[in-house]
C-alpha positions in Angstrom: -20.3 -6.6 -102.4 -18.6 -7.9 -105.6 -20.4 -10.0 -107.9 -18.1 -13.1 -107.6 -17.9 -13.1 -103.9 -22.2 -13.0 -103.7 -22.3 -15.8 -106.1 -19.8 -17.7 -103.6 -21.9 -17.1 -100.7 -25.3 -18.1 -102.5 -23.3 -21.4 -103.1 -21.7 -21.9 -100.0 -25.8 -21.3 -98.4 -27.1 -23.6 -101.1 -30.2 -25.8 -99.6 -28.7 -29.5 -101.3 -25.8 -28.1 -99.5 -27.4 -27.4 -96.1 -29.3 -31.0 -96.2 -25.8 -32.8 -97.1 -24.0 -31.0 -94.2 -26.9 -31.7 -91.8 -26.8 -35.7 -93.5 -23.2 -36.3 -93.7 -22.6 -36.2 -89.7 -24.9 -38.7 -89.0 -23.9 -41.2 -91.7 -20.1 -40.9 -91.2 -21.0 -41.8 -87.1 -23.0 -44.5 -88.6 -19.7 -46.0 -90.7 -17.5 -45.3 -87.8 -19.1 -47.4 -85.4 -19.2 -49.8 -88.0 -15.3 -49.2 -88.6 -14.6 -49.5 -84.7 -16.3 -52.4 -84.5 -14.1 -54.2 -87.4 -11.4 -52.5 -86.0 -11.7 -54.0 -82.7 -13.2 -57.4 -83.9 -10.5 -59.7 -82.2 -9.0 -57.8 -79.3 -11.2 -60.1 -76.9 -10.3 -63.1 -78.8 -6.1 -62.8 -78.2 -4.5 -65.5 -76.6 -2.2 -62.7 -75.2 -3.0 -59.4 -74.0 0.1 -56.8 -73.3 3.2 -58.2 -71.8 3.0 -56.1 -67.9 -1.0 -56.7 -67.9 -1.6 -57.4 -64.2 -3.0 -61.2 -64.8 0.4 -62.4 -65.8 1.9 -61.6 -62.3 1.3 -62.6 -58.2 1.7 -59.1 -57.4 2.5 -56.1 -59.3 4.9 -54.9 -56.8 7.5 -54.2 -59.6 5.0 -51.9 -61.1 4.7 -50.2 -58.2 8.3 -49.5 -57.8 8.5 -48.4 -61.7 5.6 -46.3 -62.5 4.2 -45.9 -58.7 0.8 -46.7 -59.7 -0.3 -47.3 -56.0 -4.0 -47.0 -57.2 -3.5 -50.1 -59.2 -1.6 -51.8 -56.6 -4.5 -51.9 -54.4 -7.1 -52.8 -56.8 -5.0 -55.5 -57.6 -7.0 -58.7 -56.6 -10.3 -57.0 -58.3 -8.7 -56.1 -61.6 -7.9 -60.2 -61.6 -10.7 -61.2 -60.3 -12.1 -60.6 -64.4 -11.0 -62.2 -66.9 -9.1 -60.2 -69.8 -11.9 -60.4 -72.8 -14.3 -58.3 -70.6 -11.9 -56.3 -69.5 -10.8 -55.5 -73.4 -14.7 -54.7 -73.4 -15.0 -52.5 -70.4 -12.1 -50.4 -71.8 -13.6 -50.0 -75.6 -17.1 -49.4 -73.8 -16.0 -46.6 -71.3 -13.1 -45.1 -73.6 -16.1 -44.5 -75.7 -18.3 -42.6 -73.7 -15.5 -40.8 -72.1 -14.6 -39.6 -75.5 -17.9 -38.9 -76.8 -18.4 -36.9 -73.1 -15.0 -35.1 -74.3 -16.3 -33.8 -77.5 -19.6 -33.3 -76.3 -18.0 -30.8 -73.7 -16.1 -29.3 -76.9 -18.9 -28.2 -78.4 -19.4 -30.2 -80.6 -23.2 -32.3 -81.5 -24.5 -35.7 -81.0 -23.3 -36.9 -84.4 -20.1 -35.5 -83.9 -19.7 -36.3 -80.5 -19.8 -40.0 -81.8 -17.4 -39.6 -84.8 -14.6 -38.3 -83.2 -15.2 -40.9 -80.1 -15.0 -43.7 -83.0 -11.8 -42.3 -84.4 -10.5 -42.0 -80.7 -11.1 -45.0 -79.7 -9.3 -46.7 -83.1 -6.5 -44.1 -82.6 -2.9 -45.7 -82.4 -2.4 -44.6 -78.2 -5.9 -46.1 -77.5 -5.4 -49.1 -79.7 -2.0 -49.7 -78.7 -2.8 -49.6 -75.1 -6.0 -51.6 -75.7 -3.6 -54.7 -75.1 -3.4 -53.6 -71.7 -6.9 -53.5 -70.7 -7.5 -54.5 -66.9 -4.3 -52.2 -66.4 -6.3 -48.8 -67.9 -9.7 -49.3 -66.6 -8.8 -47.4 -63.5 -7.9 -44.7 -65.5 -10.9 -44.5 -66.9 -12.9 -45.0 -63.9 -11.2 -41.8 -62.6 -11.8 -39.6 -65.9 -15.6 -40.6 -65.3 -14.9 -39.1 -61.9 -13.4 -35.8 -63.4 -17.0 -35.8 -65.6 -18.9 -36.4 -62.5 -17.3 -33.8 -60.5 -17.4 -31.4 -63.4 -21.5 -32.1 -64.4 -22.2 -31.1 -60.5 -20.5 -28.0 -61.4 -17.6 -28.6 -58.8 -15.3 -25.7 -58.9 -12.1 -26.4 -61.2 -9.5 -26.6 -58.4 -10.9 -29.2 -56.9 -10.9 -31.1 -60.3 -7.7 -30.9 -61.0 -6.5 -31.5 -57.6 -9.0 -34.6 -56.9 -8.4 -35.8 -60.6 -4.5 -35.6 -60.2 -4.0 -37.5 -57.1 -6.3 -40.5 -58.6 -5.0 -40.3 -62.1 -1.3 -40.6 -60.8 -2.2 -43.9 -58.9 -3.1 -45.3 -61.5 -1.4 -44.8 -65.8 -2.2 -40.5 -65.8 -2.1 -40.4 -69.8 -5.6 -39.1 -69.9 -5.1 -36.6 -67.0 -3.1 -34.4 -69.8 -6.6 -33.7 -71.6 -8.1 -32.6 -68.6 -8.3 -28.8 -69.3 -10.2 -29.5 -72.6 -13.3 -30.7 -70.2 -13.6 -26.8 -69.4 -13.3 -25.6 -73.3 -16.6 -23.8 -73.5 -15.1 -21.4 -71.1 -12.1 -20.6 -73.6 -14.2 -20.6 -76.3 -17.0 -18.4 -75.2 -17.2 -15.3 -76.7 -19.6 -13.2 -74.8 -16.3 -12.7 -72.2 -13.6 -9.9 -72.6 -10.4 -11.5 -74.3 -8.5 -10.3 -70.9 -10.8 -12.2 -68.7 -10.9 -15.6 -71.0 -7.0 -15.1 -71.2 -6.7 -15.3 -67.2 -9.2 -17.8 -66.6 -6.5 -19.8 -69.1 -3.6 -18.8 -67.0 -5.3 -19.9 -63.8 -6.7 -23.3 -65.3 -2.8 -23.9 -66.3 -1.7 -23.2 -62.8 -4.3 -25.4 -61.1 -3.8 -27.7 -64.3 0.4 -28.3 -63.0 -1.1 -28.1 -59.5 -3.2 -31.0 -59.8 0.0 -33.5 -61.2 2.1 -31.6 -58.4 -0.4 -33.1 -56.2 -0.4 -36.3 -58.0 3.2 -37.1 -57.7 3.2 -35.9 -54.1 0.7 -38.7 -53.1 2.2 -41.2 -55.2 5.4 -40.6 -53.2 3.7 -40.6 -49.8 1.9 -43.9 -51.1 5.1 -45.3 -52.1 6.8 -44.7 -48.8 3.9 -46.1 -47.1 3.7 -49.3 -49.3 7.1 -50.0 -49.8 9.5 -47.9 -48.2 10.5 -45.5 -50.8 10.1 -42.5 -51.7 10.1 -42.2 -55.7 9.2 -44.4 -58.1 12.6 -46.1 -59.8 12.1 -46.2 -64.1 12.7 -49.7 -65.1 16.4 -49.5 -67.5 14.2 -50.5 -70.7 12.7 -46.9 -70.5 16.2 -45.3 -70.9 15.7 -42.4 -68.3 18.0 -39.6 -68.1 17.4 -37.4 -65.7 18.5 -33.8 -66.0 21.4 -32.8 -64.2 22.8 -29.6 -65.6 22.2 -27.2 -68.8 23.6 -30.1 -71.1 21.8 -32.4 -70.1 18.1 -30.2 -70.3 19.5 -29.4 -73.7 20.0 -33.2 -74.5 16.3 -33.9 -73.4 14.4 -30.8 -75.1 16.2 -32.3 -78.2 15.3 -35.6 -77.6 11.6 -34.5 -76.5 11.4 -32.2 -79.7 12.3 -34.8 -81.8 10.1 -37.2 -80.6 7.0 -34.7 -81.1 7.4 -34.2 -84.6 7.7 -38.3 -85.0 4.6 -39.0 -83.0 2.9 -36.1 -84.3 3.5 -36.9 -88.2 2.5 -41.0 -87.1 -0.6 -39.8 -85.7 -1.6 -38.2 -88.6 0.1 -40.7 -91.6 -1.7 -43.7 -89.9 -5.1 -41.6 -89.7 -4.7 -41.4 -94.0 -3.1 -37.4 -93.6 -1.4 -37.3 -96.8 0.8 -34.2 -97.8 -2.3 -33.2 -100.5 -4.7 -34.2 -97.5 -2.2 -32.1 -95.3 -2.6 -28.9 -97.3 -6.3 -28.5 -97.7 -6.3 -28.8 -94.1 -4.3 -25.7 -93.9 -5.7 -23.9 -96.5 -8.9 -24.5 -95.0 -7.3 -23.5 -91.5 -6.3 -20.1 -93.4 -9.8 -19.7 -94.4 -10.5 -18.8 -90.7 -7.8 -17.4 -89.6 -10.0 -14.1 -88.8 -11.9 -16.3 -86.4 -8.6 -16.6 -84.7 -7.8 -14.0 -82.9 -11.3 -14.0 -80.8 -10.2 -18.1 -79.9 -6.5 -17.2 -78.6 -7.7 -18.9 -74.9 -9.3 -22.0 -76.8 -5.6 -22.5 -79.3 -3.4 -22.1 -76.4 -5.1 -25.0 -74.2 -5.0 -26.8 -77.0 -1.8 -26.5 -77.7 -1.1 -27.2 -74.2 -2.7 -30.2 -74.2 -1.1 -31.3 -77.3 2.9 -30.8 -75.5 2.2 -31.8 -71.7 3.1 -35.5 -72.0 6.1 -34.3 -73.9 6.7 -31.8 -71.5 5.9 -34.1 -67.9 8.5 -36.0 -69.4 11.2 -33.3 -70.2 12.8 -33.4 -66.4 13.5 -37.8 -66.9 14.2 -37.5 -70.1 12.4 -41.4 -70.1 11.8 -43.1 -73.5 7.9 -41.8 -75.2 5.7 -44.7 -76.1 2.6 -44.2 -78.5 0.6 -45.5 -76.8 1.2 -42.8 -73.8 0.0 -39.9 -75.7 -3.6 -40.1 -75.6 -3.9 -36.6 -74.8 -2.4 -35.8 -78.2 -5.3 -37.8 -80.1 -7.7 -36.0 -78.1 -6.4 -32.9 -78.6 -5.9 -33.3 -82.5 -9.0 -35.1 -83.1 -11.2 -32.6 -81.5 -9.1 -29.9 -83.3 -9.4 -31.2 -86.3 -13.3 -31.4 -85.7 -14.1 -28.2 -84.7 -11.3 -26.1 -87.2 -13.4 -26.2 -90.4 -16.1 -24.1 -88.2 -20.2 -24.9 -88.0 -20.8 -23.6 -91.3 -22.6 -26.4 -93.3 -19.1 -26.7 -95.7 -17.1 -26.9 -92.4 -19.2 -29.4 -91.2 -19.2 -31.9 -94.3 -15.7 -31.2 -95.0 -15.1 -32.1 -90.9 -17.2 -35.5 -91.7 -15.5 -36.5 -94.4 -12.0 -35.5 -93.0 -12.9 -37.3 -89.4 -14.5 -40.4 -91.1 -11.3 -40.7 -93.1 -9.3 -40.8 -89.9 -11.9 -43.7 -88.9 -11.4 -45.9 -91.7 -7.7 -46.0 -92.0 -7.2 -45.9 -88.1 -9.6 -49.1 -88.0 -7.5 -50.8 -91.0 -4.4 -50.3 -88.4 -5.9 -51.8 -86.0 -7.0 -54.9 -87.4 -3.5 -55.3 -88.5 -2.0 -54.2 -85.3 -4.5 -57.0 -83.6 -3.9 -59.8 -86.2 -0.4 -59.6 -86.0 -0.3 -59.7 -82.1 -2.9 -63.1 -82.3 -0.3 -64.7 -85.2 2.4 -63.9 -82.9 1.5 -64.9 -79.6 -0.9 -68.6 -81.1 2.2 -69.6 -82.4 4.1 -69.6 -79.5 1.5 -70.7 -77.4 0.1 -73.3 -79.6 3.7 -75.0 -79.6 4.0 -74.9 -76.2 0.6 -76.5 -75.6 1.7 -79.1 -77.8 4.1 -79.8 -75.9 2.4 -80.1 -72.8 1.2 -83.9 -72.2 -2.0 -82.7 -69.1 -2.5 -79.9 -67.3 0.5 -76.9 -67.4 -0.8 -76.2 -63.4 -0.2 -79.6 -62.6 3.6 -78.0 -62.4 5.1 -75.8 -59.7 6.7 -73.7 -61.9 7.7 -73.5 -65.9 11.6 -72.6 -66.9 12.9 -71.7 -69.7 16.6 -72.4 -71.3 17.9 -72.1 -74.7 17.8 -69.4 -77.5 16.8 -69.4 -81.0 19.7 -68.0 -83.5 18.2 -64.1 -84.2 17.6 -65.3 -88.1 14.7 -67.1 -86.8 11.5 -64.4 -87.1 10.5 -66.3 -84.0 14.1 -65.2 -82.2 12.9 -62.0 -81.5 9.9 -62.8 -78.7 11.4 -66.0 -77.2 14.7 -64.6 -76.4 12.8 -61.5 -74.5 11.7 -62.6 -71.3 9.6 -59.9 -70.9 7.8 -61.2 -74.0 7.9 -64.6 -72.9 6.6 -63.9 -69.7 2.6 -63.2 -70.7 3.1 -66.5 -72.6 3.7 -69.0 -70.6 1.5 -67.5 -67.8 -1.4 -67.7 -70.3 -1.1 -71.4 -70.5 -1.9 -71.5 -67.6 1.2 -71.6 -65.6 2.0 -70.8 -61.3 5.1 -69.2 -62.1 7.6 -68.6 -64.8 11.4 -68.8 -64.5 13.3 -67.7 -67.4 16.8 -69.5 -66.8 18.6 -66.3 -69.2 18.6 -64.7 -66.5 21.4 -65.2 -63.9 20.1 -66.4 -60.7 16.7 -66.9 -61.8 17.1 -70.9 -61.5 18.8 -71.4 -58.9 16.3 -73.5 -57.4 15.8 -75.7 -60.7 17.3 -79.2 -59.8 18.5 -82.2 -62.4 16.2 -82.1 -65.3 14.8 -86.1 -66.2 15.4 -87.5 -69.6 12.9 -85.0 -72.3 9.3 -86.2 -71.8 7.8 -84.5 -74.6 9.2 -82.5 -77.5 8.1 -80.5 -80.9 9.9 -79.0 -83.8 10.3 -75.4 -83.3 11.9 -72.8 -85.3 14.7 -74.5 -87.2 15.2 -76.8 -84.0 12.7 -78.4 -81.2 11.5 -78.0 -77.6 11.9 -80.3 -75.2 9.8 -80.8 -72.0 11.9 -82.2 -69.1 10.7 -82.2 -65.4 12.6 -81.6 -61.9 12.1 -83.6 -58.8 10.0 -80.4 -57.5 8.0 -80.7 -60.5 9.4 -77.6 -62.0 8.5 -78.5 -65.7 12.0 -77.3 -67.8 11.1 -76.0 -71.7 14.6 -76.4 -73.5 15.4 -74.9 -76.8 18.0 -76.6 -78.8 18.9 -76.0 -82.3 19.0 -78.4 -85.2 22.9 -78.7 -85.0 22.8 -79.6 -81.3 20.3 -82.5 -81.8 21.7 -84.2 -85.0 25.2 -83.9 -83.2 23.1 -85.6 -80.1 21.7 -88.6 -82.3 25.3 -89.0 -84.2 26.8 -89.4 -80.8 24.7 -91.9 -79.5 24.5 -93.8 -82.8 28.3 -93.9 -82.7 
């Protein structure tokens, strides 16, 4: 062996080297709790939690007929029986172990089995979807059914099968990650290439199977619940359903497209920049003779990485971040086990995971903050304009918009947005009046009762003689033309 490639591997073997790479892991999980933690401080604190979360409706029937999400139908009176903040808990709690169980199952050790459930968890899907807390738990719930089943060495069939009918009652984001729980399998090299490779092709098959089955009960659910067969996508997810070549063409574009974007978010927002972006690849060409022996392991993960983007390819419905969650779990774990177990591919996989940590948990506490500013002031206004109790009224309406200068324009003039708002003041039920027929039962308003200046203009408080309390908005010019009038 050449002089210069000896003196390498003396330095690569080097004991300070060994002790830092058996160090760093631990310390890094150490610091990422402690980022998850700051990155999560005020999610149980928000005035306002996502704007479908199940507390802010009677009955999630509507759901039901958009996403078919039967499972959460059912569980409806439980998942508002407790209130949001423990909820929020619950899901950071579970979503934790689930992901530490997830990496454990990878291969991976304690300390990194808890640094890449930290970064995880503070990943933009999870965090984004954090807001929507008592809505996810079930999913979770059914993962630690998947791990359950899995630990009593249940045969993988029956996994997927089992797994997909619950997750597809319920939001199946996670049930895309599933064939990672059976990675060791891929990766084990004591089996023939040939027999990995069609234990891969039969974990793919049972793998579409499973959401084959899933959909099916969803439909027979569906029709059992509420007379219909498919679910119907609401028109804000802008579905497009394919219909001939054209039209496939039009969605693989469209899914391609949105790939890349998510893809290159996931990884900006984690602090991936382009320098950061080619050690990683240099380093991933470094072992690129391991490669070849982990063709089963790549391709599930690669899998794993397109099947949102690919469930989705037949509607051709609009991708949110916060839906791929298989696509953090997929690149996180990646990321974690590429640099190898050698002790530099373990400290650089420390640093490089710990760096996703800290910037992920910067995003959230921004993501979080800005959420809580925009919801108290809406709902601090509104309780100022409240004289007693908002359930002493039947019902709250809303009427008026605020001119689209107005940064405030852009969540009171949604009534989607302004739904979870006035329901978490406490209100029986919310009629926005922007919508045609949605008042028809509101009678003659009194004289305003109560009002408060409110983005370049005020709100007024009126009430109904069925004690349907009435929130106007007018602008500035319509009250100063109101007080000319009557001082004329």
């Amino acid at each position: 062996m050449p002089r210069d490639q000896l003196l390498s591997l003396q330095l690569l073997r080097h004991p300070r080297l060994e002790q830092a790479a058996e160090l760093a892991p631990k310390v890094a999980a150490l610091l990422a709790l402690l980022y998850l933690a700051a990155g999560y401080l005020k999610l149980p604190l928000l005035p306002v939690f996502g704007n479908d979360e199940v507390h802010y409706f009677a009955n999630i029937q509507f759901q039901l007929v958009e996403d078919g999400r039967w499972l959460n139908y059912l569980l409806f009176r439980i998942l508002t029986s407790v209130p949001l903040p423990l909820w929020s808990l619950l899901y950071l709690g579970l979503f934790w172990l689930v992901s530490y169980r997830l990496a454990r199952l990878a291969t991976l050790d304690k300390p990194f089995g808890a640094l890449v459930a930290s970064a995880l968890v503070l990943s933009t899907p999870v965090l984004e979807m954090s807001l929507w807390p008592a809505s996810f738990v079930p999913a979770l719930l059914v993962t630690c059914v998947a791990l359950a089943l899995h630990a009593r060495g249940v045969r993988y069939p029956v996994i997927y099968v089992v797994s997909g009918i619950l997750y597809f009652g319920t939001i199946q984001t996670l049930y895309f990650a599933l064939p990672l729980l059976f990675l060791p399998r891929f990766l084990d090299g004591g089996q023939p290439m040939r027999a990995r490779n069609m234990l891969l092709f039969k974990h793919m098959l049972w793998w579409v199977a499973g959401s084959a089955a899933g959909v099916l009960c969803m439909s027979v659910m569906l029709r059992m619940l509420i007379d219909i067969w498919f679910p119907q996508p609401a028109a804000w997810r802008q579905a497009n359903p394919v219909e001939d070549l054209s039209s496939l063409l039009q969605n693989m574009a469209m899914v391609t497209d949105r790939f890349r974007f998510f893809l290159q978010r996931m990884l900006f927002l984690g602090g991936v920049t382009w320098t950061l972006a080619g050690v990683i690849l240099a380093v991933a060409l470094l072992r690129i003779r391991a490669a070849p022996a982990q063709v089963p392991a790549l391709l599930a993960f690669s899998a794993v990485l397109i099947s949102f983007f690919v469930f989705t390819l037949p509607m051709g419905t609009l991708i949110q971040q916060r839906s791929l969650m298989a696509m953090a779990v997929a690149v996180l774990i990646g990321l974690a086990l590429l640099p190898g177990r050698s002790a530099a591919g373990r400290l650089f996989s420390a640093v490089l995971l710990l760096n996703f940590a800290y910037h992920y948990s910067i995003q959230a506490q921004i993501h979080l903050e800005t959420q809580r500013a925009e919801t108290s002031t809406y709902v601090n206004r509104l309780r100022d304009l409240f004289p007693g109790y908002v359930s002493a009224y039947s019902a709250l309406a809303l009427e008026g918009t605020i001119d689209p200068a107005y940064p405030e324009a852009a969540r009171f003039n949604e009534a989607s947005l302004m739904h979870p708002i006035i329901m978490s003041l406490g209100a029986r039920e919310y009629l926005d009046c922007r919508i045609p027929s949605r008042c028809d039962r509101v009678g003659a308003a009194s004289a305003p009762i109560a009002m408060v200046p409110f983005a370049g203009g005020r709100l007024e408080l009126a009430v109904d003689p069925a004690r349907i309390g009435i929130v106007r908005y007018r602008p500035e010019s319509e009250v100063t033309a109101g007080i000319s009038g009557r001082a004329l």
